[in-house]
C-alpha positions as CSV (number, residue, x, y, z in Angstrom):
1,X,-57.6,165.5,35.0
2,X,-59.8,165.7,38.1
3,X,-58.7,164.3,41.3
4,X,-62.0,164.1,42.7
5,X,-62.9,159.9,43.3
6,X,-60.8,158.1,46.2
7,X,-60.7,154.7,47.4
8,X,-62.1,154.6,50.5
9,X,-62.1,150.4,51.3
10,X,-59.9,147.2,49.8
11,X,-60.2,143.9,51.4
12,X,-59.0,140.2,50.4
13,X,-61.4,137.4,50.2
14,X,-60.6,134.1,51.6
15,X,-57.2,132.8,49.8
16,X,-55.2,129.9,48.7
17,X,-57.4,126.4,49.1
18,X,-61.0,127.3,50.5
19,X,-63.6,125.5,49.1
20,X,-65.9,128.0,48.4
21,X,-67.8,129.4,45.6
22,X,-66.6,131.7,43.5
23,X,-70.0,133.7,44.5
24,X,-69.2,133.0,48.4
25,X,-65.1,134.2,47.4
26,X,-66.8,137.7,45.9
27,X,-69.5,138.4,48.5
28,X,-66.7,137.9,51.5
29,X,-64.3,140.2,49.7
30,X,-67.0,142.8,48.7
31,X,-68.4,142.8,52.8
32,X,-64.6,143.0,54.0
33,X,-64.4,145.9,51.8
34,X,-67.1,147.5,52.7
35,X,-66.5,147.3,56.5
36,X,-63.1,148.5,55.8
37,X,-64.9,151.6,54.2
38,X,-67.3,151.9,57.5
39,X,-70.3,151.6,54.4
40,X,-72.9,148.6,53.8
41,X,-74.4,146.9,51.1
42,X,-77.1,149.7,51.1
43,X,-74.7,152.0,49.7
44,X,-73.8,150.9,46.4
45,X,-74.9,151.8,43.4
46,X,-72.3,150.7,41.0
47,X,-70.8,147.2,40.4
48,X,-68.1,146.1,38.2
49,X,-66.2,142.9,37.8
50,X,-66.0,139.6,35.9
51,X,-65.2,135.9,35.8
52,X,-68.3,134.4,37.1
53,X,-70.6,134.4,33.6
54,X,-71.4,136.7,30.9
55,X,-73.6,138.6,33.2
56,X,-71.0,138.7,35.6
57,X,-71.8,142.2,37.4
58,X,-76.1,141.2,37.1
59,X,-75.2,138.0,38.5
60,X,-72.9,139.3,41.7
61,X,-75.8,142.3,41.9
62,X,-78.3,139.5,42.4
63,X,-76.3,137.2,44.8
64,X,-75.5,140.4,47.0
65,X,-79.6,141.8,46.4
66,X,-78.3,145.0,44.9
67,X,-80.2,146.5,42.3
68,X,-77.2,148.8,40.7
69,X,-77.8,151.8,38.3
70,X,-74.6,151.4,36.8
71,X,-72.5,147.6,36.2
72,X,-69.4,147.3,33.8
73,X,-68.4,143.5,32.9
74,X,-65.9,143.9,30.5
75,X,-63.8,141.2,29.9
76,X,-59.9,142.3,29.7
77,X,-57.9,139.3,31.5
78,X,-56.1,140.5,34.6
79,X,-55.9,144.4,33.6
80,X,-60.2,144.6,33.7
81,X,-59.7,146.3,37.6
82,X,-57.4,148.8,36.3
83,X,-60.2,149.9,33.7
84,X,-63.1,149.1,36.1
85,X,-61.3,151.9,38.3
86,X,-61.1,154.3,35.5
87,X,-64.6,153.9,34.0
88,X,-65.6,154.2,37.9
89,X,-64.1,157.8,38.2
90,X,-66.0,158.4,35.0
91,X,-69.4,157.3,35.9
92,X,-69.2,159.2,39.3
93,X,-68.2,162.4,37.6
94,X,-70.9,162.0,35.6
95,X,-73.5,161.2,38.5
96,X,-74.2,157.6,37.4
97,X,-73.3,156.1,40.3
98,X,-72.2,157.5,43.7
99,X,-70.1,154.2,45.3
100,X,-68.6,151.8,43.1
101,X,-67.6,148.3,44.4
102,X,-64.5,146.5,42.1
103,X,-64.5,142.9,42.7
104,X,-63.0,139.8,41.4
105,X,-63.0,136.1,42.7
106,X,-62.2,132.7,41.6
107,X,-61.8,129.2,43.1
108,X,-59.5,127.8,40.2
109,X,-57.4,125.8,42.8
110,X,-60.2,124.2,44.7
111,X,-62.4,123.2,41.5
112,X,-59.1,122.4,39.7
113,X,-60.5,124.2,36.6
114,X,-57.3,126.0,35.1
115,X,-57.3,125.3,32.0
116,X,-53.5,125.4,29.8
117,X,-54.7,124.1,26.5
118,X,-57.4,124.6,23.6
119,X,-57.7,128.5,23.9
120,X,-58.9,129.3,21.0
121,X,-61.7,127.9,18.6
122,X,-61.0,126.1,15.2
123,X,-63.0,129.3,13.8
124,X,-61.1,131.9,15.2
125,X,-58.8,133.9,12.4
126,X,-55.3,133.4,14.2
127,X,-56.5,129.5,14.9
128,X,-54.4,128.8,11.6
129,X,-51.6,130.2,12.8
130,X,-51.3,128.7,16.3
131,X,-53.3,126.0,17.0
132,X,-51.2,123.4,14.9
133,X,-48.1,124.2,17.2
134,X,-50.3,123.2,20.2
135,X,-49.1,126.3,22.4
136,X,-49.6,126.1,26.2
137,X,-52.0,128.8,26.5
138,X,-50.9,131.8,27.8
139,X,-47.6,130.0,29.3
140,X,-46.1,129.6,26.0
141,X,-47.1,133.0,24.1
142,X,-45.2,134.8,27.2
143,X,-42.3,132.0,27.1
144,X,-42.1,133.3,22.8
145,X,-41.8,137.1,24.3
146,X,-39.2,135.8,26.7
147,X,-36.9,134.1,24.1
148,X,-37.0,137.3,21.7
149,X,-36.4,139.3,24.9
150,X,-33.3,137.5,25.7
151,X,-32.3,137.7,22.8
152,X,-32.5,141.0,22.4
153,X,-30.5,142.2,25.4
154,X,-28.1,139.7,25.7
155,X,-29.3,138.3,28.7
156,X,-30.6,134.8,30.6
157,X,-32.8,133.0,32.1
158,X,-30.9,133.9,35.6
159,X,-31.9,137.4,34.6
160,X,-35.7,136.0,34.6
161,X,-35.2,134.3,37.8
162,X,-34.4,136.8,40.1
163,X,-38.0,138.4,39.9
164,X,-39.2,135.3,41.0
165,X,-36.8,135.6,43.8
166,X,-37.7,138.9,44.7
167,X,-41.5,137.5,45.2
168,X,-40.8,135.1,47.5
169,X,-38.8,137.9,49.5
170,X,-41.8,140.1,49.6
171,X,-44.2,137.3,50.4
172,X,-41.7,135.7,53.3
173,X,-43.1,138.9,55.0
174,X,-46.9,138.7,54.0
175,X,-48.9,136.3,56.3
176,X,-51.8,135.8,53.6
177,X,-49.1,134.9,51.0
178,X,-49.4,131.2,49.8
179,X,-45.9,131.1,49.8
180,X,-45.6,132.6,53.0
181,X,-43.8,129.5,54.7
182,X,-41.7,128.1,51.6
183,X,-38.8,129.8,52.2
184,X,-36.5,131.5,50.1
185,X,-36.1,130.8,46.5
186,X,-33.1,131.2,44.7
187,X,-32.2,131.5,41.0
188,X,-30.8,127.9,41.3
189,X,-34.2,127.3,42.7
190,X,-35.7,129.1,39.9
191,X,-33.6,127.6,37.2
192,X,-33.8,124.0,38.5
193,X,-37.4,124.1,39.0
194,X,-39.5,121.8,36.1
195,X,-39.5,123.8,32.3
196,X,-43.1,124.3,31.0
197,X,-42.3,126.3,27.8
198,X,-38.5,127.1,27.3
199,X,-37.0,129.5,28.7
200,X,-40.1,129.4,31.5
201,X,-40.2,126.8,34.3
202,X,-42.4,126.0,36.8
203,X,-41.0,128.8,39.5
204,X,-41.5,132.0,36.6
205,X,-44.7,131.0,36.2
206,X,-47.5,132.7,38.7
207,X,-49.4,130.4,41.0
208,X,-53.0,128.8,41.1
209,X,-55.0,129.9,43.8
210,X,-58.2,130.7,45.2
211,X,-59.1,134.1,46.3
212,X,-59.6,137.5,45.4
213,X,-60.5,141.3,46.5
214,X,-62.8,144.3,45.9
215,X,-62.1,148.0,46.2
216,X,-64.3,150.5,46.9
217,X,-64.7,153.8,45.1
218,X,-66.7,156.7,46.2
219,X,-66.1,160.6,46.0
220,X,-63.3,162.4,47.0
221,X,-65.5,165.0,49.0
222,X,-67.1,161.7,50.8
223,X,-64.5,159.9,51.3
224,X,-62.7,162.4,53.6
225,X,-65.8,161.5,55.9
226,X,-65.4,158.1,55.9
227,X,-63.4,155.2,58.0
228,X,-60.0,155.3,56.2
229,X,-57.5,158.0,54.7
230,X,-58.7,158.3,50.8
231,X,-56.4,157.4,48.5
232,X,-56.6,159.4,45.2
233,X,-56.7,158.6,41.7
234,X,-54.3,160.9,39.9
235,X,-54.2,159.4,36.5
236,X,-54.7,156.1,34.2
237,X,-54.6,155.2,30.8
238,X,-55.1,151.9,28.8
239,X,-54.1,150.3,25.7
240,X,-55.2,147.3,23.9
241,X,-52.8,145.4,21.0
242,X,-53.6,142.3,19.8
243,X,-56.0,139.2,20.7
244,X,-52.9,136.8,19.4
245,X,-49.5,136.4,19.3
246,X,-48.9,135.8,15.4
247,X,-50.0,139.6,15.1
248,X,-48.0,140.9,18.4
249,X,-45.5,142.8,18.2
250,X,-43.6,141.6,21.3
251,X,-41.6,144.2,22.2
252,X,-42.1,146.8,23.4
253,X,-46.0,145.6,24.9
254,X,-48.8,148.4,24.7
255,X,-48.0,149.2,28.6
256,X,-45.6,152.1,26.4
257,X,-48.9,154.2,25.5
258,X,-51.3,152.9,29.0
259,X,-48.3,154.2,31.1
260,X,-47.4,157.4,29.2
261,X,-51.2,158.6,29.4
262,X,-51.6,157.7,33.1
263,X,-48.6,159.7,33.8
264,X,-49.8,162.7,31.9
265,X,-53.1,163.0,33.8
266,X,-51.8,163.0,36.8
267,X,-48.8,165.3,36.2
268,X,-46.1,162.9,37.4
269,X,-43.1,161.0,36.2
270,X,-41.6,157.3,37.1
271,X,-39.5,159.3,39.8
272,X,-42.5,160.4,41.9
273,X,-43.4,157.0,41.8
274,X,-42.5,155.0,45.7
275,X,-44.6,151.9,45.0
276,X,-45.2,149.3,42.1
277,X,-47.7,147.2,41.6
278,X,-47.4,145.3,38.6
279,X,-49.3,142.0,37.2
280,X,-46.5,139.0,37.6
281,X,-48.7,136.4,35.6
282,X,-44.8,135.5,34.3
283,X,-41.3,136.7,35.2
284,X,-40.9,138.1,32.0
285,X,-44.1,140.4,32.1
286,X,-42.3,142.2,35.4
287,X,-39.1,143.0,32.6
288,X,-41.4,144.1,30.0
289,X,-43.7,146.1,32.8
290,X,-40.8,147.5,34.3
291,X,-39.2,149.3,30.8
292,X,-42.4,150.5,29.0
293,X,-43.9,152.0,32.1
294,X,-40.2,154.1,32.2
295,X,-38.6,153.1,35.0
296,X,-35.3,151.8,33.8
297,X,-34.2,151.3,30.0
298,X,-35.1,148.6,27.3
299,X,-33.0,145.8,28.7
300,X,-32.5,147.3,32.0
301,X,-35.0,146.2,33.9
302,X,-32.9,142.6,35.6
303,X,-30.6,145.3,37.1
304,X,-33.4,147.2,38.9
305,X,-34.7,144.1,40.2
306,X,-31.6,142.5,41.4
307,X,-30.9,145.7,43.2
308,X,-31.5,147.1,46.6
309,X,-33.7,149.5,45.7
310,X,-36.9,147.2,45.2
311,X,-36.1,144.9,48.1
312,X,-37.9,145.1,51.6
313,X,-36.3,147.8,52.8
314,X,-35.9,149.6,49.5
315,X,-37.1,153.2,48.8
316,X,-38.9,151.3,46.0
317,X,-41.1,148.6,46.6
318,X,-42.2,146.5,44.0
319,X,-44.7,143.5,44.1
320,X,-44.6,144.1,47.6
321,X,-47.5,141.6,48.7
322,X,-45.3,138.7,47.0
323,X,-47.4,139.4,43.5
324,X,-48.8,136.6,41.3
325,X,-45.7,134.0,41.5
326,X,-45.6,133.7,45.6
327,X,-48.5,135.7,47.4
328,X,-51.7,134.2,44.9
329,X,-52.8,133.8,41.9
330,X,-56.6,133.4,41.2
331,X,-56.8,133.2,37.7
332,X,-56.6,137.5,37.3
333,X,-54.6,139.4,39.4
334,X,-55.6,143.1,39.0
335,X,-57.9,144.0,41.8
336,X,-55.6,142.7,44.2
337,X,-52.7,145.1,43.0
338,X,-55.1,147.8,43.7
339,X,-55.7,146.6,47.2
340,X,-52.0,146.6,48.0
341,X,-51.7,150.0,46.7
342,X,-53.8,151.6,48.7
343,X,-52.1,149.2,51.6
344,X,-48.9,151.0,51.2
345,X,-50.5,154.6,50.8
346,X,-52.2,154.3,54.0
347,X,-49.4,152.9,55.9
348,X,-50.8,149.8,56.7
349,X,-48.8,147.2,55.0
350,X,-46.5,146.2,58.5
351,X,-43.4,144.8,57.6
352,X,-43.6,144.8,54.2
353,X,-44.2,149.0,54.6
354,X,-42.3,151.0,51.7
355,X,-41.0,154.1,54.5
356,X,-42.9,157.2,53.4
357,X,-44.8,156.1,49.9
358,X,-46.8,158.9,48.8
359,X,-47.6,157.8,45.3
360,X,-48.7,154.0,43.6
361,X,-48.8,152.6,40.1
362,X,-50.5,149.3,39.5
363,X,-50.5,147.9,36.4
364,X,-52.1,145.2,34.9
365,X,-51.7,142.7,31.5
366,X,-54.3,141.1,30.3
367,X,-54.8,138.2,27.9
368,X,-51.6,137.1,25.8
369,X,-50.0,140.8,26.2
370,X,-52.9,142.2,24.9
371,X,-54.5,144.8,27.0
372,X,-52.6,146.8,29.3
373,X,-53.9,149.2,31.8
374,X,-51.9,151.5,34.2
375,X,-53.2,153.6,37.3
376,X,-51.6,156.2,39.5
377,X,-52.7,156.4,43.0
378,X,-51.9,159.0,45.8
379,X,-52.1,159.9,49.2
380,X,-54.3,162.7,50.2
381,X,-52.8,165.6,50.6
């Protein structure tokens, strides 16, 4: 494929507790990004993002006074920005839009609004199926791919628990990390903490937070003219598998076929890869993440996490801004693994820096392990 889009500007809204609107949350992350880009408001054309309505890109257009020629809401769960970025690249190839702006906010924590119950509607096919049970929703459709996972391999919960240790690692060295003070966790920690939906307790589940991010897209031709280094989009791919879990297949998850065609477009393997971004919404997503994207065997993946190799300091970072269980968790994750992405490519992560990383994956999951999407980012070279 053609390597001709960049990111050019990623920025953070306002995170943990704020007290603002989910609106106020998306125009501060959308300016910040923008700044970081050296562009304005004037400059965009295209808007894509979700979680505010229906009309979620007409509505942010509005509240910012843009009048777009190109807006993509679709609704994916926590993998939408991995798509958004895609169908960005596409629309600017095409000449539908010249700078793209990939936002998402939420203010679940302040407004209390999470919601762990009554998913589904009575009308819904698979509401025959599930409902009765009176499933945690998602906790305990990820908690039923957990148990069959364990099963599977012969492993844990201990083996669950140490990629919610290697969070709180990651985020002990990220200031804007909600856990940034807590301390280290341990797998007693982990395995002591509350049970929500056996095998998952309170400490493998991600957090409830305020916050969220945009990215900036723009040309690749432009963006060597702008503020920051570009980063490059080298490849993606997506895959979508099921709306519920009595028509899953739990393993492997549809991240198999996102990360297989992502790899193909942009010519690379999971060795070239330095940095990993992936969606933490639950310990066990990491595991799952971790082997269909190829970077260590079908029940593998507790080894690579326990070891050096992923820990600050590691020639592999992974999660590195804390992720979903200790950095934040504003209801869908995805943009922000794109921001600290292009972080690490551009050297700018401090601390936290993987030594040298020339090339990215971030991938997200959304719904109940039903939409995967998987993007490979690069330096400039």
């Amino acid at each position: 494929m053609s390597t001709d889009v960049a990111i050019v500007g990623v920025a953070e809204s306002d995170l943990g507790i704020t007290n603002r609107s989910i609106l106020g949350l998306q125009a501060q992350a959308i300016t910040r990004a923008l700044d970081d880009a050296g562009l304005t408001l004037a400059d965009v054309d295209g808007v894509a993002t979700s979680g505010v309505s229906r009309f979620s890109a007409t509505q942010v257009a509005e509240y910012l006074g843009l009048t777009p020629g190109w807006t993509d809401s679709t609704f994916a769960g926590g993998c939408a920005y991995e798509m958004y970025l895609a169908r960005a690249a596409q629309a600017i190839a095409a000449g539908q839009a010249s700078t793209v702006v990939i936002s998402f906010a939420s203010n679940q924590r302040s407004a209390r609004s999470r919601k762990l119950g009554g998913a589904y509607e009575a009308h819904t096919p698979e509401a025959q199926f599930e409902a009765p049970y009176g499933p945690l929703y998602p906790i305990s459709y990820y908690a039923m791919a957990a148990q069959r996972y364990l099963y599977e391999y012969g492993l844990d919960r201990a083996d669950l628990a140490q990629v919610a240790v290697l969070a709180r690692q990651w985020a002990q060295l990220n200031p804007a990390a909600f856990r940034y003070a807590a301390g280290p966790l341990t797998v007693e920690d982990v395995l002591t903490s509350p049970m929500v939906s056996s095998p998952l307790t309170t400490a493998d589940c991600c957090l409830v937070t305020d916050g969220g991010g945009a990215v900036v897209v723009t040309s690749l031709d432009r963006a060597r003219h702008l503020r920051r280094p570009p980063v490059r989009l080298l490849g993606y791919g997506e895959s979508t598998t099921n709306t519920s879990m009595s028509q899953a297949a739990l393993l492997p998850t549809g991240a198999v076929a996102s990360g297989r065609t992502a790899f193909v477009r942009a010519g690379l393997t999971p060795a070239d890869v330095d940095v990993i971004q992936l969606y933490d919404s639950f310990t066990i997503t990491v595991l799952l993440s971790l082997e269909a994207l190829g970077f260590c065997a079908p029940g593998e993946a507790a080894h690579l996490v326990a070891s050096d190799r992923v820990r600050p300091g590691g020639d592999l970072g992974l999660n590195t801004s804390g992720g979903g269980l200790s950095y934040c968790h504003p209801g869908q994750f995805g943009v922000l693994l794109l921001v600290e992405a292009v972080r690490q490519l551009r050297g700018e992560a401090g601390v936290r820096q993987v030594p040298g990383a020339q090339v990215a994956l971030a991938h997200g999951t959304g719904g109940i392990l039903s939409a995967h999407a998987t993007v490979i980012l690069g330096v400039d070279r």
